[in-house]
C-alpha positions, 0 to 999 in steps of 0.5 A: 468643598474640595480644594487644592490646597486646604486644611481638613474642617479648616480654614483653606490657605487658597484665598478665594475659597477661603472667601467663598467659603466665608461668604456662604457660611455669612448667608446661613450655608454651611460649609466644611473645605477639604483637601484634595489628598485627605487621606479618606476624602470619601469618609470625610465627605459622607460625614458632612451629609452635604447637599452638593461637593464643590471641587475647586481643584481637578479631582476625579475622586472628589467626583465619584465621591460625590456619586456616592453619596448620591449629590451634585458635583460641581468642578471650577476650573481655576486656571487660564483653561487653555486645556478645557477638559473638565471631570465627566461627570460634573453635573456643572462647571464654574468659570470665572469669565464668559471667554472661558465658558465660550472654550467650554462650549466650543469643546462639548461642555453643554451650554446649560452646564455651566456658569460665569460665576466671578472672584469676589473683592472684598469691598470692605478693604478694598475703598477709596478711603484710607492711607496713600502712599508717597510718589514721586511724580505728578502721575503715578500708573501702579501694575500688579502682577507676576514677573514674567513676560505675560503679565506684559510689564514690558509694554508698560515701560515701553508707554512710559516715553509717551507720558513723560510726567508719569511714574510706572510702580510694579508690584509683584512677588519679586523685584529681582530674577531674570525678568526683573533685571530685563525690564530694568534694562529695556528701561535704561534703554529707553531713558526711563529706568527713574521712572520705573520702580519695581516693589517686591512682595506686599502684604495684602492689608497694604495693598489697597493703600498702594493702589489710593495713591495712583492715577489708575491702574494698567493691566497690560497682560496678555494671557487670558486670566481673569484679572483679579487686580482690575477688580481690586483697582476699581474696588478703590476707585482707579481707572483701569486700562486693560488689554482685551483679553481673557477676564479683562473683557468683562471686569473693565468696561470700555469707557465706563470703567476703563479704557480697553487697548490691543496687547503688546500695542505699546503706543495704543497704550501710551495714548490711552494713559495720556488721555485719561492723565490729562483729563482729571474728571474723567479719570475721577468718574471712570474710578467712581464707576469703578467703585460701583461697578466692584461693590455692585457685581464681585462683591463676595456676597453677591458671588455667594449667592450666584454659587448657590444659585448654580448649585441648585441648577446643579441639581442641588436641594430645591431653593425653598429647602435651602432658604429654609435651611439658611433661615434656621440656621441664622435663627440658631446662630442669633440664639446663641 
């Protein structure tokens, strides 16, 4: 694999190709990451004899380093993909969610070319057991996010009037800078700032602790990103309500798992917290199916296997070559 940022035969300090990575490797694959600025990718990569390269950055080198080696290249595209471009000469493209894969199509990527393959959550931090963290209020409604005005963290604190028993925490990389001071403002204005709480950095072992303690999660973003937090969320079993956006469309399904709401529709959005607040059974059973739903679909196993799976339409080593290939392998490892 080729990242963005990784070290050379190490550990990537990108946290889904770490995953990714680590989720291979436990189904009997090998896997050696590189960073895109390796000082001689095309040496590194004909030292690992791989069967295909996996570029999860833009890198034109990675793709001819793959044609000359003679295997598959196939590219992710991990941003929002608002520029569909993608390398000519993938041999396939990974998304994580069907709207973007709609944009590639739309821009001439052949449909047979590309797959929905999610981020994983990792199921076994990611439960409803465990720690809780304190509240303050008999409901608390946690958001995760960036701090800027697309995460929509403005269309939260505009719901709070609406459900006046509730608490909003937003957890984001800061509590302070322009964006920050705006929502405590627009807060005050509306007669709400007690009932808002920003939380600055949180290491991610304590995350999940503080998505048990809520009622549910809002994810009131309008970009079209593929919305790693409601994942996580239902991997805890939370009930998410979320915009109809982006990875959203697919992670939360309406009343299955969540409720579904316009962006930007503040009152839509206080009528849906109000309605499943009110009804604790219903909130308990949206999270349950939460729970199966992350355990069932973005397990990072199940990911892993759906990777392999689109290697191989890639053009990839024929699957009974790499089943074979995976079964020694764990044979190996059991002998030592």
């Amino acid at each position: 694999m080729v990242a963005e940022r990784a070290q050379l035969r190490g550990t990537a300090r990108t946290p889904h190709v770490v995953a990714l990575s680590e989720a291979l490797t436990r189904a009997g694959h090998e896997v050696t990451v590189l960073p895109r600025g390796a000082r001689d990718l095309a040496a590194a990569v004909r030292a690992c004899r791989p069967d295909v390269v996996h570029a999860h950055c833009r890198s034109d080198h990675a793709a001819a380093v793959a044609r000359a080696v003679d295997v598959p290249f196939v590219f992710s595209p991990h941003a929002d993909l608002r520029d569909p471009a993608v390398p000519s000469r993938a041999d396939h493209v990974l998304v994580t969610f069907t709207r973007q894969r709609q944009r590639l199509i739309a821009a001439g990527v052949p449909r047979q070319h590309t797959s929905v393959v999610p981020y994983g959550v990792d199921i076994d931090q990611f439960t409803p057991d465990g720690g809780h963290a304190d509240r303050r209020r008999p409901q608390l409604v946690i958001a995760l996010g960036a701090m800027a005005p697309p995460s929509g963290f403005g269309t939260a604190v505009a719901a709070l009037p609406g459900i006046p028993d509730a608490e909003l925490v937003v957890v984001s990389e800061s509590r302070k800078g322009t964006h920050a001071a705006e929502l405590r403002d627009y807060a005050d204005s509306l007669g709400v700032a007690d009932r808002v709480r920003l939380v600055g950095p949180v290491p991610g072992a304590d995350v999940p602790t503080l998505l048990r303690s809520a009622d549910l999660m809002v994810c009131s973003s309008w970009e079209g990103t593929f919305g790693m937090a409601a994942v996580e969320a239902m991997a805890c079993g939370l009930a998410v309500v979320a915009n109809r956006t982006g990875g959203l469309v697919d992670t939360v399904v309406d009343k299955v798992t969540g409720i579904h709401v316009a962006p930007r529709r503040p009152r839509e959005l206080a009528a849906a917290l109000r309605r499943i607040l009110s009804h604790k059974a219903t909130c308990e059973q949206l999270g349950a199916a939460g729970r199966d739903r992350a355990t069932a679909r973005y397990s990072w196993d199940r990911v892993a296997a759906e990777t392999v799976y689109a290697y191989q339409r890639a053009g990839a080593t024929d699957p009974a070559v790499l089943a074979h290939e995976a079964a020694e392998a764990a044979r190996k490892r059991g002998t030592r």
